[in-house]
Structures are given as structure tokens and as C-alpha cells.
C-alpha positions in Angstrom: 0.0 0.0 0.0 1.6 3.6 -0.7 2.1 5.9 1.7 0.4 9.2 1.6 2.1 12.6 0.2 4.9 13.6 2.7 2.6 16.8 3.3 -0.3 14.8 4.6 2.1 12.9 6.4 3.7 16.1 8.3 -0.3 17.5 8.6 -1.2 14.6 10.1 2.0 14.5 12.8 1.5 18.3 13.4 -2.2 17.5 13.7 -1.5 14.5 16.4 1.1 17.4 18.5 -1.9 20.1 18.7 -4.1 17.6 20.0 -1.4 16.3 22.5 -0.7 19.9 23.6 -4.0 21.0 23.7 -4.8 17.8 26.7 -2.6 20.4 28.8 -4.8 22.6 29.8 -7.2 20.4 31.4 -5.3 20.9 33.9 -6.2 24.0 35.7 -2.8 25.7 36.3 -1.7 24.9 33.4 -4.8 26.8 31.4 -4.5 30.0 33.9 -0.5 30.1 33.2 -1.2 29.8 29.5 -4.1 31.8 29.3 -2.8 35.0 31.4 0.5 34.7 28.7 -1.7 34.7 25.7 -3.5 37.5 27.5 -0.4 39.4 28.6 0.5 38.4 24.6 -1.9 40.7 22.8 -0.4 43.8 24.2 -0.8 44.2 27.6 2.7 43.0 28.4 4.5 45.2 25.1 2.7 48.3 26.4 3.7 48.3 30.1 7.1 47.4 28.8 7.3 50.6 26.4 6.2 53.3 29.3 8.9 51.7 32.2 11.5 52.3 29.3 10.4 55.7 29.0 10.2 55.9 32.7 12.9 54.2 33.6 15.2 55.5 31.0 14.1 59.3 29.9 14.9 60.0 26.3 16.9 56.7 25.2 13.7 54.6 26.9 11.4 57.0 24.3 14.0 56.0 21.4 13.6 52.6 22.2 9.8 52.6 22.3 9.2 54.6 19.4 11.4 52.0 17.7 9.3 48.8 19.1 6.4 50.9 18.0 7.0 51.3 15.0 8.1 47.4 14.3 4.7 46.4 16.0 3.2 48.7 13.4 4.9 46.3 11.0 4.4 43.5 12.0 0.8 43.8 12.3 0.5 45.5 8.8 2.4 41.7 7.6 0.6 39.8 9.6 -3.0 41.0 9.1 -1.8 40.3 5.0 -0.7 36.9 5.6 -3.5 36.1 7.3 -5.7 37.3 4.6 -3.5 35.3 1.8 -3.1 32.2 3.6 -6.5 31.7 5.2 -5.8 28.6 6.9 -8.3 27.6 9.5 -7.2 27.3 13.4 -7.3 24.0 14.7 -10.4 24.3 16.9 -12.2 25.1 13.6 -10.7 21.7 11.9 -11.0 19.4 14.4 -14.0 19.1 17.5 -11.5 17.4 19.6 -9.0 20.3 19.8 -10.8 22.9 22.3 -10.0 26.8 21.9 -9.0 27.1 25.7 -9.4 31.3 25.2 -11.0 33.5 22.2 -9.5 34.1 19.2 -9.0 37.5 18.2 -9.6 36.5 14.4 -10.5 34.1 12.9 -7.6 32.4 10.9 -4.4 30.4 12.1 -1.5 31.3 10.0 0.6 32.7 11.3 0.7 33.5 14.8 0.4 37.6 15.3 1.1 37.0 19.2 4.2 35.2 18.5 5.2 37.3 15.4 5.0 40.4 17.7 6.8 38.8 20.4 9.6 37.2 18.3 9.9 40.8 16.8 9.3 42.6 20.2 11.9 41.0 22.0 14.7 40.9 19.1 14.4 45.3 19.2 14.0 45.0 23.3 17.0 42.8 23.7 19.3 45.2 20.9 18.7 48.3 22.8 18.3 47.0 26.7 20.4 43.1 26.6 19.9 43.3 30.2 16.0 42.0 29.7 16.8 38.7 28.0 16.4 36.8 31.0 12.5 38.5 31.1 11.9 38.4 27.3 13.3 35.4 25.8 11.1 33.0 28.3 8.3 35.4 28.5 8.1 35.1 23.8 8.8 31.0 24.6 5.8 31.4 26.6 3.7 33.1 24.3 4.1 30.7 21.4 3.4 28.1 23.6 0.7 29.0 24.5 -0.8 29.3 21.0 -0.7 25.8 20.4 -1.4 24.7 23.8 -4.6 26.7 24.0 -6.0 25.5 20.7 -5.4 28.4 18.5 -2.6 27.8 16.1 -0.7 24.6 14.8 2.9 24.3 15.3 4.0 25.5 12.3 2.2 28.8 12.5 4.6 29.5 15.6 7.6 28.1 14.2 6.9 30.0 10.8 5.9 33.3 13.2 8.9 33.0 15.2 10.7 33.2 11.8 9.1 35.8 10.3 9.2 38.1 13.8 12.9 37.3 13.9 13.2 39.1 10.2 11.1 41.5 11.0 12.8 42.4 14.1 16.5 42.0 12.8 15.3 44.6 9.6 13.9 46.6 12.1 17.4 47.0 13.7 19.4 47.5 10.0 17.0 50.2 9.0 17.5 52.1 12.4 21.0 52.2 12.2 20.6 52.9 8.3 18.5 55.7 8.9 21.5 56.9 12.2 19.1 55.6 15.3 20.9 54.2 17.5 19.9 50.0 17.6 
């Protein structure tokens, strides 16, 4: 008997991991830590982290806000597109079995905004303050985590996301110092 296309074969695992991950939060510590990250993950968390830079750090804590600003800006302009173009159903929607543990905030999967923006987030954070990598680089983990493990994306939307956020964020840094901000 043939096997199926390698794609349906990799669906199918990815398929088997959401389901897995999504068991999780069954648990009820498990769904509050997840579901407070994904909260913290649309904004929340990137907003109280912009105003302690600026009060923290006067003018060069502005700087560095304006810049994570304006990279959230993009990110959300490419995100909102690829969402749009790619249209892939989230895996609540797919399959009964998989629960969405929290709302969505839209309606398709691919790719995760809340790990884009944190990927992209942390990359400008950790340029201009390396101190906060201890706080950042767990806290993005967390969020794309969390995606999965609440039901709202597959894998590969936070793998691709946490690609695409790392590009966004690393352009983000070459066009500052292009343009003479300081990184």
C-alpha cells in the first residue's frame, strides 16, 4: 500500500502534537499560566514594557519605544496580509476534539500575530536594553506556547511566526541604524 504525500504525512503529525498539547490545559494551572501569557501576549505585556522604558530610561527609553512601536506597526500590517492570503483555518475550527481554551482575536491560524509580535518585540528589546533577556526570551517561549497549547494555532504557525518576527525584528534594527538611530 503507498504511503500518503509527505505533506499529509507532516499535517497529520502536526495535527497529532496540537491535540497532544492541547490535553494540557485540562489541567487547571496549566490553562491560567497559558491563558494569562496569551492575554499578557496581545499587548498588555509590550505596552507596560514601552512606558517603564520611558520611565525608567528618559529619552533613550522614548527612542527605544518609538522603535518597538513602530516594528509592532509592522508586524501587524504583515501579519494581518498573511493572514488574509493564507486563510488557513485554526485547529479548533478543523478538528472538535482540539478545544479553543481562550478567544480568538480572528479568525484564521496562519501565522501567529502573538508570536510574530513577540519574536519581533523582543529581538528590538534585547538590541537596545540586553539586560531583559532573561525576562523576554522565556516570556516570547511562553507566548508561542501558548498558541498551540490553547488551541489556537498549529505548530508551524509559531515556528513560521517565530521566523518571520525574527526578520522582522533584525530589519527593524538595520534600518535604524541605516536611517542613524541608535539600535
Amino acid at each position: 500500500m503507498p504511503q500518503p504525500p509527505r505533506s499529509e504525512r507532516l499535517s497529520s503529525v502536526e495535527h497529532g502534537w496540537c491535540l497532544r498539547a492541547n490535553t494540557l490545559c485540562a489541567r487547571r494551572g496549566a490553562l491560567r499560566y497559558f491563558a494569562t501569557v496569551s492575554r499578557l501576549g496581545d499587548g498588555l505585556f509590550w505596552y507596560a514594557l514601552m512606558a517603564l522604558l520611558v520611565a525608567a530610561d528618559g529619552v533613550d527609553g522614548l527612542r527605544a519605544s518609538l522603535h518597538l512601536a513602530l516594528t509592532g506597526l509592522a508586524a501587524l500590517i504583515l501579519y494581518k496580509a498573511l493572514k488574509r492570503w493564507t486563510r488557513r483555518p485554526r485547529p479548533f475550527a478543523s478538528d472538535l476534539r482540539i478545544r479553543a481554551w481562550v478567544a480568538p482575536l480572528d479568525e484564521f491560524s496562519f501565522p501567529s500575530g502573538h508570536t510574530l509580535h513577540a519574536v519581533a518585540f523582543s529581538v528590538v528589546a534585547v538590541a537596545h536594553y540586553p539586560a531583559l533577556a532573561w525576562l523576554l526570551v522565556p516570556f516570547a517561549a511562553s507566548v508561542a506556547v501558548s498558541r498551540v497549547v490553547l488551541g489556537l494555532h498549529y505548530p508551524s504557525d509559531v515556528l513560521a511566526a517565530t521566523g518571520i518576527g525574527g526578520a522582522l525584528g533584525t530589519a527593524s534594527l538595520w534600518l535604524a541604524d541605516i536611517g542613524g538611530l541608535p539600535a
